[in-house]
N, C-alpha and C positions, 0 to 999 in steps of 0.2 A: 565674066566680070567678077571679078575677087568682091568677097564680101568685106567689109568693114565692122572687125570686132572691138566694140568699144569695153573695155574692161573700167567697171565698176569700181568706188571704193568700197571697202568693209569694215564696218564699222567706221569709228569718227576721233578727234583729238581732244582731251582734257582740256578745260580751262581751270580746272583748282585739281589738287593735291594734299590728301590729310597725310602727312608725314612723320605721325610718331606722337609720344614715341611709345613703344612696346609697352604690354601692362599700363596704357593710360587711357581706357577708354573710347579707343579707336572703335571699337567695335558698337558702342552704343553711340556715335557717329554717324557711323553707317547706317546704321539701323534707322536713325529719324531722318537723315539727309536724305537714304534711299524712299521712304515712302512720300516724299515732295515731290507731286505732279510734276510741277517743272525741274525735275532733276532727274540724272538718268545715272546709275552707277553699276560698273559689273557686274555679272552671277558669281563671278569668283571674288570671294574676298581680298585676300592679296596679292598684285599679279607680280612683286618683286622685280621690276624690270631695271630701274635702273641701280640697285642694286645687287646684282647679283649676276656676274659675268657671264653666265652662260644663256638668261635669258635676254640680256643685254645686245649681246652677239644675234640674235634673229634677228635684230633688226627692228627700225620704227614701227614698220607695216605689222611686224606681227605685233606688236603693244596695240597698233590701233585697232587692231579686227580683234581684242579683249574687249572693245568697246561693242560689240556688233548686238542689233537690237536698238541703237540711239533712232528717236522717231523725232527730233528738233527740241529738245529740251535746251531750256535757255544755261544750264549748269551742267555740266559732264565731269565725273570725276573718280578718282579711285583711292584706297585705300589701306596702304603700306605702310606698318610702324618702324620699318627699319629701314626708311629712305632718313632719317634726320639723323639715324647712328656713322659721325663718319670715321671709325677707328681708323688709326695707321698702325694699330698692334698686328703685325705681319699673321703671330699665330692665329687670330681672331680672324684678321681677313681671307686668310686660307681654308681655315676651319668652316667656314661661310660661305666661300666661294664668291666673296663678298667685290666690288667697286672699289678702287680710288675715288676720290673728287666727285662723289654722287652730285651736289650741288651745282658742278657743274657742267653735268651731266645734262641734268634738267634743265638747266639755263641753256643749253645748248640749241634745245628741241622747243621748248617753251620759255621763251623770255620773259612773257608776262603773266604766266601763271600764277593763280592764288596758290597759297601754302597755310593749313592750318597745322595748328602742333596742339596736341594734349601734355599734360606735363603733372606730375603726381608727388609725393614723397619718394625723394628714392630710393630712400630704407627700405620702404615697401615694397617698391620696384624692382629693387633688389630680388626683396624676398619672394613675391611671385614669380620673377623669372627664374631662380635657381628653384622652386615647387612645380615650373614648365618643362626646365630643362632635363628632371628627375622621369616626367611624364613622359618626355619625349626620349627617354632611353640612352641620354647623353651626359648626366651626370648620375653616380651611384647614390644611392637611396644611404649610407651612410657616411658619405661625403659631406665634410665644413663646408658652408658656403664660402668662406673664405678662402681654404685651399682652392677651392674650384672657379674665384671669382674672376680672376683672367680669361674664362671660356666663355663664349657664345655670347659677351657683352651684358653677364650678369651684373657688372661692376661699370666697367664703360660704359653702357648705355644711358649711366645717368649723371655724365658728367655733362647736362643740360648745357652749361656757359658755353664749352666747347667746340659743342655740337654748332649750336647756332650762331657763332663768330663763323663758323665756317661758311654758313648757309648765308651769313648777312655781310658774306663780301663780294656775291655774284646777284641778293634778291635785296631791292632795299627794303627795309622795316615796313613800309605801307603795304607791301605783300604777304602781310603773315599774318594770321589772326591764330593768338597765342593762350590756352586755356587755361586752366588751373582747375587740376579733378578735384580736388577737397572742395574750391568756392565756387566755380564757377558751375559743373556737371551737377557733384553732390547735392551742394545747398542750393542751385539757382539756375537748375537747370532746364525751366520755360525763358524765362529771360534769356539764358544763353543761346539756347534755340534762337531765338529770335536773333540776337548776334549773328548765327552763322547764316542763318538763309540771308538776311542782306548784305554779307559777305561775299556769298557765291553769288547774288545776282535774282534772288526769288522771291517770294511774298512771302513778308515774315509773320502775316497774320494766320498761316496754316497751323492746324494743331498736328501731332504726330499723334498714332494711337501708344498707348503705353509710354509715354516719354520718359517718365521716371524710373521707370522698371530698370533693373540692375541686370544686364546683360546675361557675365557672367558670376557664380560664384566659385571661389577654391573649393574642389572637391575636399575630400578626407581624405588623412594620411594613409588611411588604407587601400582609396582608390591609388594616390600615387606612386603606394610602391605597388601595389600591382601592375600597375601601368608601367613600371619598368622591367619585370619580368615574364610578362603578359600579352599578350596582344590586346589591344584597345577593347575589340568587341568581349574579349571574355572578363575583363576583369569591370568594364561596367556593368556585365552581364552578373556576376560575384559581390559589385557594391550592391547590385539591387536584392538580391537572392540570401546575402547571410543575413545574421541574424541582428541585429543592431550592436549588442555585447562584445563580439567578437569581430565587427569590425571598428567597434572603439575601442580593443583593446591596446597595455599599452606597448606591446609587440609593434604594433606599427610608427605609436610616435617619430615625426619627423621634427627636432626640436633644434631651434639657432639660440643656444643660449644667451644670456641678456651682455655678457663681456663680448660677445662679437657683433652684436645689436649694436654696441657704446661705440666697436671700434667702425663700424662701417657710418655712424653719425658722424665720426671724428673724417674720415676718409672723405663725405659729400663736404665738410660743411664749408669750407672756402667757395667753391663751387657753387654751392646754393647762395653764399654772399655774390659773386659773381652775377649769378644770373639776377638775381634782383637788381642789382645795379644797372646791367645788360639792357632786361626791359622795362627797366624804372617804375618797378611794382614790389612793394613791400611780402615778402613769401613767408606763412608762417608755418614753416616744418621745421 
């Protein structure tokens, strides 16, 4: 008599999605979503799936066995800042290895899934991603951010309005819960908490431990150009070891003078009008 193997699932399916965007406090997110009893979120930070064509191509099954470890949590969910980025800048999306139509991508697989977005200055955003992109060995330590702003969505990434015209033609507006890191994270960020767990679906009277704590900080301009010449472990291993002097010296300044500050203000700000109209909230950057 033949046995009968029943095969198991692995892991389990999303009901929300933090989607961005990059440099907006994704990570301190996670951090307070994941310690919510009723919330279960991966060991890997970001699993880039619909995003990013090649792990796209495995397949649903493998996105859902990223989940494995869910024991019935009433929220499941993960968290990818560069699902809301959706360029059609061919260089970008090759350099990336990046999706067409992420939006609806997801809408494909999840119809009604939550979608939360962080959203920041994106002068700033700017500037942290091209101090990331330096780090990560992809742009040169004295490279304009300017010259370089067409790469890796230094510059796209924050053309907010854009992004989510696209995402709010497959999710309607009652699926997105849309933050603001200056007022909502910075200044108010127990209240917001509380926003998001009844969002996902959780008891928003939970505290997180450290909820205000500040994730991450920019290293120094010393770490990051070592980090481009470097391997990660020796030049942390080099910020912690020299001598304070020398690694504030001004050899290493990485500096965006204030005329390409003005001109990348000039480059968002239509855009920043846009999105305020978008989600009919007054934005003060």
């Amino acid at each position: 008599m033949r046995s009968i193997v029943i095969k198991q699932k692995v892991g389990t399916d999303p009901n929300f999605l933090v989607i961005g965007a990059q440099k907006c406090a994704t990570t301190w997110l996670s951090r307070n979503i994941g310690q919510h009893p009723d919330s279960f979120v991966p060991t890997v930070d970001e699993i880039h799936f619909f995003n990013r064509q090649a792990n796209y191509q495995k397949g649903i099954e493998w996105y859902q066995s990223q989940f494995v470890g869910y024991s019935g949590q009433k929220a499941v969910g993960e968290f990818t800042p560069n699902y809301l980025w959706t360029s059609e800048n061919h260089q970008e999306i090759t350099e990336n290895n990046h999706n067409y139509d992420i939006p609806k991508l997801v809408k494909k697989h999840y119809p009604d899934i939550k979608l939360i977005v962080s959203l920041r200055n994106p002068v700033k955003r700017a500037i942290s991603s091209y101090y990331h992109q330096i780090r990560k060995k992809r742009v040169h330590p004295s490279s304009s951010i300017l010259d370089v702003a067409h790469q890796h969505g230094i510059i796209s990434m924050g053309f907010y309005d854009v992004h989510l015209k696209k995402w709010f033609e497959y999710f309607d507006r009652d699926s997105f819960l849309i933050l603001i890191l200056e007022e909502d994270i910075i200044q108010n960020c127990e209240t917001t908490l509380k926003k998001v767990y009844e969002f996902i679906g959780v008891d928003s009277n939970f505290i997180p431990t450290n909820a205000g704590k500040k994730v991450h900080d920019r290293r120094n301009d010393f770490y990051t150009h070592a980090s481009y010449y470097l391997p990660e472990p020796v030049a942390k291993a080099l910020d912690t070891i020299l001598p304070r002097k020398l690694r504030e010296a001004d050899l290493w300044k990485i500096t965006i003078p204030e005329s390409e500050i003005e001109e990348l203000k000039q480059i968002y700000a239509r855009h920043n009008e846009e999105l305020s109209s978008l989600i009919q909230r007054e934005i003060k950057w």
